[in-house]
N, C-alpha and C positions, 0 to 999 in steps of 0.2 A: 504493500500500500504506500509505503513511503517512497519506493521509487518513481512510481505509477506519477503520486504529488510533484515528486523533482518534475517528470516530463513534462507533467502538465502547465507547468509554472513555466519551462524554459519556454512551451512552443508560447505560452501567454502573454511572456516577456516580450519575444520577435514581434507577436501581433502588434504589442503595445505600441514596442516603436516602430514597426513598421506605419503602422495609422495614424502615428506622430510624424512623422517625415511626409507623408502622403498629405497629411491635415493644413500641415506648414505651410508646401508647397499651393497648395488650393488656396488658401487664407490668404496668402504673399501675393500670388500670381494675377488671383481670379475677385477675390472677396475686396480686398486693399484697396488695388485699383479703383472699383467703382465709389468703393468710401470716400477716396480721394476728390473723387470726378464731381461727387454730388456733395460735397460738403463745402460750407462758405469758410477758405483760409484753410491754410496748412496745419493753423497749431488744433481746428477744431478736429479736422479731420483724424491727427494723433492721438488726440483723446478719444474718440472715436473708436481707434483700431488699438488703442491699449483696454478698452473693456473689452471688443474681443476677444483679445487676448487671453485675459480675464478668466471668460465663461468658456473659453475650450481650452484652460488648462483644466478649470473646473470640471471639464466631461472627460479631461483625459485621464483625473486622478479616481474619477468615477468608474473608470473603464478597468482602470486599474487593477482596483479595489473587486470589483462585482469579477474580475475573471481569477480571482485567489490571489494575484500575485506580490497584493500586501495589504497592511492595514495602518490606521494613521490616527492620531491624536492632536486634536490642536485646541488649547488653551489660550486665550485672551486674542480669539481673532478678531474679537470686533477694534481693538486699537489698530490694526492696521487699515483698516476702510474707514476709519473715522474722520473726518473733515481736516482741510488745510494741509500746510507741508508741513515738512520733515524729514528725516534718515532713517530707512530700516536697515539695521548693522546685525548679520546673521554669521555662525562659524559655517564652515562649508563640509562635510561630511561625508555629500553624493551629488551626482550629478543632477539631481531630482530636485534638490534642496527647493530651487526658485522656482520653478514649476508650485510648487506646496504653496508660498510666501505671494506669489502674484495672483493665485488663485483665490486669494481672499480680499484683494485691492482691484476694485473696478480702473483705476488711475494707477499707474509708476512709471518710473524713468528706472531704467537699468543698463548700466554698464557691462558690456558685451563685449569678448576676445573679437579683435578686430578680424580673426579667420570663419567667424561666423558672419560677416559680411560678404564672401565667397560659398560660402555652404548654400547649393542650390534651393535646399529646403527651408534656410534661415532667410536666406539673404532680404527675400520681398519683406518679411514682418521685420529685420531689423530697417530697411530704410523708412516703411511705414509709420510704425510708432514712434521714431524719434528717440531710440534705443541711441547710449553714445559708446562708442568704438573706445577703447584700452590704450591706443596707439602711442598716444603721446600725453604721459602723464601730465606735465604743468601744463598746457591747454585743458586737459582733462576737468583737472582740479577747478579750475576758473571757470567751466563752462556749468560744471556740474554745481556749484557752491550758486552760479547765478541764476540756472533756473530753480532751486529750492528755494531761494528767496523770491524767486517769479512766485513760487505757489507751489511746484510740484513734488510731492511725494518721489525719493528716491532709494532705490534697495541697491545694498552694495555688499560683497564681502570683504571684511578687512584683510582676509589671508590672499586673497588674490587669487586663489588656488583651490583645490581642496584637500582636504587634512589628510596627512595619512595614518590610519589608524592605529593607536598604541603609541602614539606619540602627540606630543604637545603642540598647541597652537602656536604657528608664527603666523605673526602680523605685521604688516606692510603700513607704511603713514599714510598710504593715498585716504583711506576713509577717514581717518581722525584729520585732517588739513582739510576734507571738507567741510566738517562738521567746526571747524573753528573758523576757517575762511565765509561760511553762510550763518554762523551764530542760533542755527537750527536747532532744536531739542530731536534726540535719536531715540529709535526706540526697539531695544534689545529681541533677537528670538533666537533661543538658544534650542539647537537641531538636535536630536540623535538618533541612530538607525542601527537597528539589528537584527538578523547581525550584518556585519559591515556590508556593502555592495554599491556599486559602480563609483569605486574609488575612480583616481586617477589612474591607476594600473589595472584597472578590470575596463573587461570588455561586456558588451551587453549583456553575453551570453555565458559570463560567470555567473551561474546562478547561486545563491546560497545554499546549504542545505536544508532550510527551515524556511517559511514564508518570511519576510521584511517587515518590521514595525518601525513608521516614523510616526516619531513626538517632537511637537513644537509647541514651545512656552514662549509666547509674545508677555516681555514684560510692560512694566511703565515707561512713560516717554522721560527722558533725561532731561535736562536741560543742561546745556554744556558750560553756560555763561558763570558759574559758579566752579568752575574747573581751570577756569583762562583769567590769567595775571595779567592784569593792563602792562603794555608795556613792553611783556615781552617778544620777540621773535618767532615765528611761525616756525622756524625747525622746532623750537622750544616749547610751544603750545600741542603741538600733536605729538611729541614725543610722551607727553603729559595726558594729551586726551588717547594716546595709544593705549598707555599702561591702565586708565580707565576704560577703557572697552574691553579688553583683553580679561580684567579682573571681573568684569561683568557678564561678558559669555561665558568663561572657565565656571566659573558661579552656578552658572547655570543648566551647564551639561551635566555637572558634577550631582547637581541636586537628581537629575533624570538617572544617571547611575549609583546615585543611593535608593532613589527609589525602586529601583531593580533589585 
């Protein structure tokens, strides 16, 4: 019986992402475009194709779920759909993570590996929604810290990367220098998945031996301005607001594996 589960999970998994690739493509290609065509201005039109977005991660993690191939837990989702901007600052764990985290936010801006702007199946939804490319961090920073004070809601991870499992978080400045460059309040979700799957070194078709359980605990929203010393220098503020993110997701996966 337990084999039987494996197979069934692997062929569940292909479907997934095969209908995720398939879904992209149509949404990018075919969907997008018209949103574009018949919407007044470019930034409504983004809005527009990030709820998209939205409700077919929503059907994808539905998809998911309803064919075995995992189960999921999420605590305090309604801070993330909740009005106005700000930062969602998440560890990274699996490839899935943002998939989970955008599925609960009708609205986000998210920063995207600039090779998913060539991924045929990516490419249409990232020029669509207004998604910003990795390419060139201090651009990045300035462009990203100006539309959260425009209004928009941004998810990013601080690791850049995603975690490798059994080992500790490194964190990169790009997210804490936006978060002090836009003086935005962030607001924490701390990931975990078990057991581990689609690291950075697995392939789709790694399957686990057990079904997948992702938990995600969206905390309170931070407010950063009580963290930043008038005065001092931006290397020196996000090395500050680093050690406070850092200390605050640790916090938090930590609590998911005592709870275990």
């Amino acid at each position: 019986m337990r084999r039987l589960d494996y197979y069934w999970r692997l062929f569940a998994t292909g479907l997934s992402f095969t209908l995720f690739g398939v879904g992209g493509f149509f949404i990018g290609f075919i969907v997008f475009p018209l949103v574009h065509l018949f919407s007044r201005g470019k930034e409504r039109a983004q809005r527009r194709c990030q709820r998209i977005v939205s409700g077919a991660f929503r059907l994808f993690i539905w998809t998911m779920k309803s064919l075995g191939v995992l189960t999921y837990e999420i605590s305090g989702a309604a801070r993330l759909a909740g009005p106005g901007p700000g930062i969602i600052v998440a560890n990274h764990p699996s490839l899935i993570d943002v998939i989970f985290i955008i599925a609960q936010m009708p609205q986000a801006l998210c920063i995207v590996k600039k090779a998913a702007w060539s991924n045929p199946a990516m490419m249409g939804v990232m020029w669509s929604t207004g998604y910003v490319p990795n390419d060139a961090p201090e651009q990045l920073i300035e462009d990203c810290a100006r539309r959260v004070r425009e209004g928009e809601k941004l998810v990013v991870f601080p690791e850049g990367t995603r975690t490798q499992p059994g080992k500790p978080m490194k964190f990169r400045r790009g997210a804490a220098s936006i978060i002090v460059k836009s003086g935005a309040p962030f607001t924490p979700v701390a990931i975990s998945i078990k057991p581990s799957t689609l690291t950075k070194a697995d392939k789709w078709y790694d399957v686990p031996p057990e079904r997948v359980r992702m938990r995600l605990a969206v905390g309170e929203p931070v407010d950063p301005r009580g963290h930043i010393v008038e005065g001092e220098s931006l290397s020196q503020a996000s090395r500050r607001m680093n050690r406070l993110l850092k200390q605050v997701l640790t916090e938090g996966v930590e609590r998911h594996e005592r709870a275990d």
